[in-house]
Structure formats: structure tokens, C-alpha cells
N, C-alpha and C positions, 0 to 999 in steps of 0.2 A: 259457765266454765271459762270465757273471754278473760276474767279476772284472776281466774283460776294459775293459769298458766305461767304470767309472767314470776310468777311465784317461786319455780320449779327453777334447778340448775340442769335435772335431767327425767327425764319420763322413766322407769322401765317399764317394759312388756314381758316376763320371763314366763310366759305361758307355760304350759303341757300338755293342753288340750290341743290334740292334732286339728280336728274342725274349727279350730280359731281363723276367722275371716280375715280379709283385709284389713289395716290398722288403721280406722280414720281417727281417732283415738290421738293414736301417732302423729297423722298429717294435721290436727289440729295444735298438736303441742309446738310440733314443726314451724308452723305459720305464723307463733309466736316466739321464736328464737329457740327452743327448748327441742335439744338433739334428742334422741331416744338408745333404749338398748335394748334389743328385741328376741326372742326366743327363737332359734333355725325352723322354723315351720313355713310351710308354705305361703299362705297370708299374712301371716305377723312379721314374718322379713321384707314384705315386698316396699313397705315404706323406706327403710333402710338403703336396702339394695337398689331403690329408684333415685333418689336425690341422694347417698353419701353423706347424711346429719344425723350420726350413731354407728353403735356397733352391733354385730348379731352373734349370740354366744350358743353353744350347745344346750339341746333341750334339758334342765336342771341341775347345770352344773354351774354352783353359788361360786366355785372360786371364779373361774370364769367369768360372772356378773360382775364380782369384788375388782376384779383386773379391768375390768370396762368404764364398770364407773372411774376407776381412777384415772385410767387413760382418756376420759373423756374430761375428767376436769383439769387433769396438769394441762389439754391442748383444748380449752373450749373453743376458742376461737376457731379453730380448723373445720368446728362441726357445726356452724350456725352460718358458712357464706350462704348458701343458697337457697335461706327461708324467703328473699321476696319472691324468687321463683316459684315458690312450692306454693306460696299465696297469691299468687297469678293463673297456677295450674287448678287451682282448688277454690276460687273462688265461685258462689253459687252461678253469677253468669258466665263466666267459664265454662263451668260444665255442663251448664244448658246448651249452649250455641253448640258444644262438643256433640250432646246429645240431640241436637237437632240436626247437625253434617250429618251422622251414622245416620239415623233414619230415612235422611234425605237417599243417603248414599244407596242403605237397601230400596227404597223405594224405586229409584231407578236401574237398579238393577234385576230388577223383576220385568 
């Protein structure tokens, strides 16, 4: 998917499925410059509304999509500052060391 990505001007995610998880999906398209546009549901926004690279449009509404992509391509730039962040936050030792405080954390707290 690494080659996948740089491909792409923009991911969408226009889900409908309310149980649609977290979008790693998203944070991977992210980590290679590529904003998203994500469906208002609880996991599928949370890429968006954490780093600010995309827009989140009402659950199945195409104009809405049609309005996103474009406003994501007349201001690309605007929606790709903070992929090295999001590839700092997301990279696998990253989130080990993350996952290893939290453990630590409960463990001392017992």
C-alpha cells in the first residue's frame, strides 16, 4: 500500500456504516501527504478532526463529497502541513513506547 498512496490527490472514506472503526486507512494515506474526506461518524471522523488533513461531510450526502473534494484540491496545500507529525505519532515505535507508558502507567497504579 506504501506505493499505493503517493498516487492518490485525496482518500475518501464516505462510509454509512455507523460501526466503522477508527480510520487507520486514513492515518496511513495521511503519513504520505494524502488529506482524506471522511464520513461524520464516530471513528471515521476521528482522523480528520485529530490532525486538520481533510474534511468530514454528512453521512451520504454526494453533494457534500462533490464540495469537499473540490475544496480540498483548489487549497491542497492547506491540508498536507502536518503529515510529518501524523508519521511521528503513528509510527510502529511510537506507538509501542505509547503502549508501553499506558501499561507501565496501570501497573503502578494498582
Amino acid at each position: 500500500m506504501a506505493l499505493f498512496y503517493p498516487n492518490l490527490d485525496i482518500l475518501t472514506i464516505p462510509s454509512l456504516n455507523s460501526t466503522e472503526a477508527f480510520g487507520l486507512i486514513q492515518i496511513e494515506a495521511m503519513m504520505n501527504k494524502v488529506p482524506s474526506i471522511a464520513s461524520n461518524l464516530p471513528g471515521v471522523r476521528q482522523p480528520v478532526l485529530r490532525h486538520a488533513m481533510g474534511e468530514i461531510i454528512t453521512i451520504g450526502n454526494s453533494h457534500q463529497l462533490a464540495q469537499a473534494v473540490d475544496k480540498i484540491m483548489q487549497n491542497h496545500a492547506l491540508y498536507t502541513k502536518s503529515w510529518q507529525r501524523i508519521a511521528e505519532l503513528y509510527a510502529p515505535n511510537s506507538v509501542a513506547k505509547d503502549y508501553e507508558r499506558l501499561y507501565q502507567e496501570l501497573l503502578d497504579s494498582n
